[in-house]
C-alpha positions in Angstrom: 9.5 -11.2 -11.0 6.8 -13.6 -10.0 9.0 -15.6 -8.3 10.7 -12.8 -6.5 7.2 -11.9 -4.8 6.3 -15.5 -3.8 9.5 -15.7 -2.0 9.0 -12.4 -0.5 5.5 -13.6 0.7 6.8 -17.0 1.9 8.6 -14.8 4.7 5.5 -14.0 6.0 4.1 -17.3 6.3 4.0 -16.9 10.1 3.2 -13.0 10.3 -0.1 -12.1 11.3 -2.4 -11.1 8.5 -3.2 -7.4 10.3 0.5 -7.0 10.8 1.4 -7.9 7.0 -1.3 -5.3 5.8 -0.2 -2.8 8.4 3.6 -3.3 7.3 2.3 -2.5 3.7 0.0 0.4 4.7 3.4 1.7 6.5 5.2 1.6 3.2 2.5 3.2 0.8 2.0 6.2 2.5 5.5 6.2 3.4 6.6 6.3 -0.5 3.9 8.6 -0.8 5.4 10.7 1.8 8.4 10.8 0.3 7.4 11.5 -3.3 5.6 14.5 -2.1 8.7 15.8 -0.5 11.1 15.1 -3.4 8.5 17.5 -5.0 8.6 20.3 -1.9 4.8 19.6 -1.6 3.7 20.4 2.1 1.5 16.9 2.0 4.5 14.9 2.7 3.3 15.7 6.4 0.1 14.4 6.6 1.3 11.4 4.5 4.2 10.9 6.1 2.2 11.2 9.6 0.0 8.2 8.6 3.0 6.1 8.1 5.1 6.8 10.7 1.8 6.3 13.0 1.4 2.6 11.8 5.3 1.5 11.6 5.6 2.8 15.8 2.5 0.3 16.2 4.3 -2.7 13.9 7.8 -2.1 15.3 7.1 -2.2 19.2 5.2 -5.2 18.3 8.8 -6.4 16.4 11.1 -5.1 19.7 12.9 -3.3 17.2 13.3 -0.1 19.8 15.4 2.1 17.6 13.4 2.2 14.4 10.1 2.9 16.9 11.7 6.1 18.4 13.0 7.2 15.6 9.4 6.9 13.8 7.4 8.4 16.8 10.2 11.2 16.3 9.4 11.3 12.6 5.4 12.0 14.0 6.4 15.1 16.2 9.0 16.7 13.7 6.1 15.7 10.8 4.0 18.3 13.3 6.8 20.5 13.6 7.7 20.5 9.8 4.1 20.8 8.9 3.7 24.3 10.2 7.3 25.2 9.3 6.4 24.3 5.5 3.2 25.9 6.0 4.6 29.5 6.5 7.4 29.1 4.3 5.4 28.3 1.4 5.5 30.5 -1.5 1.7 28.8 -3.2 -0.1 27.5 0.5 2.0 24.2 -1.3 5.4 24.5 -2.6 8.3 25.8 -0.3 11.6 27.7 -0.8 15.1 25.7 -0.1 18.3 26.8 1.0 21.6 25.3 1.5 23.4 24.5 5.5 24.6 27.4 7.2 28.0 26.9 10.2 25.0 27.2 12.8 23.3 24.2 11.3 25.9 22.2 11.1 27.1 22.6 14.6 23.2 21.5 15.4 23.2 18.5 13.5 26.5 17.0 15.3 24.9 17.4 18.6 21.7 16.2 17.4 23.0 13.5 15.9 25.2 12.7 19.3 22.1 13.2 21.3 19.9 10.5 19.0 22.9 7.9 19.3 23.3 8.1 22.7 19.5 7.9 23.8 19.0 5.2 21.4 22.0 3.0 23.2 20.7 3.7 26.5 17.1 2.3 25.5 19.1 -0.8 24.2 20.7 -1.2 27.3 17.4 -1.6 28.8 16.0 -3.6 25.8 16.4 -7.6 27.6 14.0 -5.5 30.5 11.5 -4.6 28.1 11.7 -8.1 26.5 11.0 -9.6 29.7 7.5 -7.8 30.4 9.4 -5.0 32.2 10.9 -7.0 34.5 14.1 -7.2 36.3 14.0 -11.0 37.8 16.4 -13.4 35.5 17.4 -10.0 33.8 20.9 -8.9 33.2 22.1 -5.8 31.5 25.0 -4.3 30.0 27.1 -3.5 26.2 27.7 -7.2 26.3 24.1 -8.3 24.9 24.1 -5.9 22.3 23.8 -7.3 18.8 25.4 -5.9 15.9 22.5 -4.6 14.6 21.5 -2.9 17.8 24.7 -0.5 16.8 23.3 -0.3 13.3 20.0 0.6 14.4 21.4 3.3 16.6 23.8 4.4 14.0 20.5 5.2 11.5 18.3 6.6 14.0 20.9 9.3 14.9 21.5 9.9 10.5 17.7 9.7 10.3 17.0 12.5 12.7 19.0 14.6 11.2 17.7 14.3 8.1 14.0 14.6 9.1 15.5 18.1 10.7 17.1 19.5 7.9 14.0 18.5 5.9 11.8 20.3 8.1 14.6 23.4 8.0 14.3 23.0 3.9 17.9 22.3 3.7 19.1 20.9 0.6 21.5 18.6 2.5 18.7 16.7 4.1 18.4 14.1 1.5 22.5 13.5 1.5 21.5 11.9 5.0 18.5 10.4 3.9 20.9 8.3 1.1 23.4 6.8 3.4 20.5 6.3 6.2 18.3 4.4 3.3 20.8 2.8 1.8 22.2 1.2 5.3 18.5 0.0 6.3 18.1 -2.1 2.7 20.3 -4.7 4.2 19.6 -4.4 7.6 15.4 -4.7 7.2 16.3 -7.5 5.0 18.1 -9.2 8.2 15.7 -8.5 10.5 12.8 -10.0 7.9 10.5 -6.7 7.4 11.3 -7.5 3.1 8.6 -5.0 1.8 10.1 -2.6 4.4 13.5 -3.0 2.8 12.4 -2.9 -0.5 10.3 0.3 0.4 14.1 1.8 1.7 15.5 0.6 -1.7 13.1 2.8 -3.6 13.4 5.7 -1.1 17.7 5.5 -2.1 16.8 5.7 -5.3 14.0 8.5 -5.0 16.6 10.3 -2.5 19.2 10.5 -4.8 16.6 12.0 -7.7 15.4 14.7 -5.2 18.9 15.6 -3.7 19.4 16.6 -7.8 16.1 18.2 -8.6 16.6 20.2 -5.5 20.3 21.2 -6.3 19.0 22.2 -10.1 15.8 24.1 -8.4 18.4 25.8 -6.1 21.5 27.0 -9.0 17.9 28.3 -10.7 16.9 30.2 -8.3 20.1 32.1 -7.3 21.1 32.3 -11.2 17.3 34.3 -11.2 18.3 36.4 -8.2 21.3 37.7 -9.8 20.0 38.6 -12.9 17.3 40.7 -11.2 20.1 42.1 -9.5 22.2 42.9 -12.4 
């Protein structure tokens, strides 16, 4: 284990101390975020707010455009979801869940359309951003685009659905949360954020926990609402 962390740390030999403690900042409130939603507990908003705050800071700094929209999303639907959560709670905490209806679904394809589209067209324009917003010695087009520009836009659509459904209470919010997590282990790892991927390892594993506690909490509470009926 000791020599798992030292090579971890070795890949920051070169990273700025204040961006190392920001990156780590990012992922403990982030895990704490998440924990706290596994749970239905409404502070996965202000926890969650903290850490998508700080990674839209370390991200722009890392040019990595996708992952910076889709965390500056994560801030305003954290907002959005806050006061959502806060009606909907049944204890001023914990909140009712339900499962997708034909209307959401039909939201979520456009949404996630929307989010994959915008993200390309800011990679389009990322070799203009790179060169201090400048167009001399600056060619665009689909032909500088990296693989992992196409991942990155790929996530950021699955992500912004998820944070959605989350903030609808949807059960089916942490099915998009898996394969979203799961994609970003390997792709982090690439792009040398390592206590970020290892962060999205643990949020696969914590997603795939919630996604059952949720589906148990939600056969519960319609097995209860038949028997009151009955």
């Amino acid at each position: 284990m000791n020599h798992i962390f030292e090579w971890i740390f070795s890949q920051y030999k070169d990273t700025p101390t204040h961006l190392l403690v920001i990156e780590l900042l990012g992922v403990f409130f982030g895990l704490v975020s998440v924990l706290f939603s596994k749970k239905r507990n409404i502070w996965v908003y202000p926890t969650g707010i903290i850490s998508t705050v700080l990674f839209v800071y370390l991200l722009w700094i890392g040019r990595l455009f996708g992952d910076m929209l889709i965390n500056a999303y994560y801030t305003i639907m954290s907002v959005y979801g806050w006061v959502l959560w806060a009606k909907n709670s049944k204890d001023s905490v914990h909140v009712e869940i339900s499962q997708m209806t034909a209307s959401d679904t039909k939201t979520t394809l456009w949404l996630a359309l929307f989010s994959w589209l915008f993200v390309i067209f800011v990679y389009y324009f990322k070799p203009y951003v790179n060169n201090d917003f400048s167009m001399e010695g600056t060619e665009l087009g689909l032909k500088y685009f990296v693989w992992t520009d196409w991942v990155d836009a790929s996530t950021t659509a699955i992500f912004l659905v998820g944070m959605w459904l989350m903030a609808r209470r949807k059960i089916e919010n942490w099915l998009f949360w898996i394969i979203g997590d799961a994609i970003s282990i390997p792709l982090y790892t690439y792009k040398g954020f390592l206590f970020t991927a290892l962060q999205y390892a643990i949020f696969t594993l914590i997603a795939i926990l919630a996604y059952i506690e949720w589906k148990k909490i939600l056969y519960s509470n319609r097995a209860s609402a038949n028997a009151s009926l009955s």
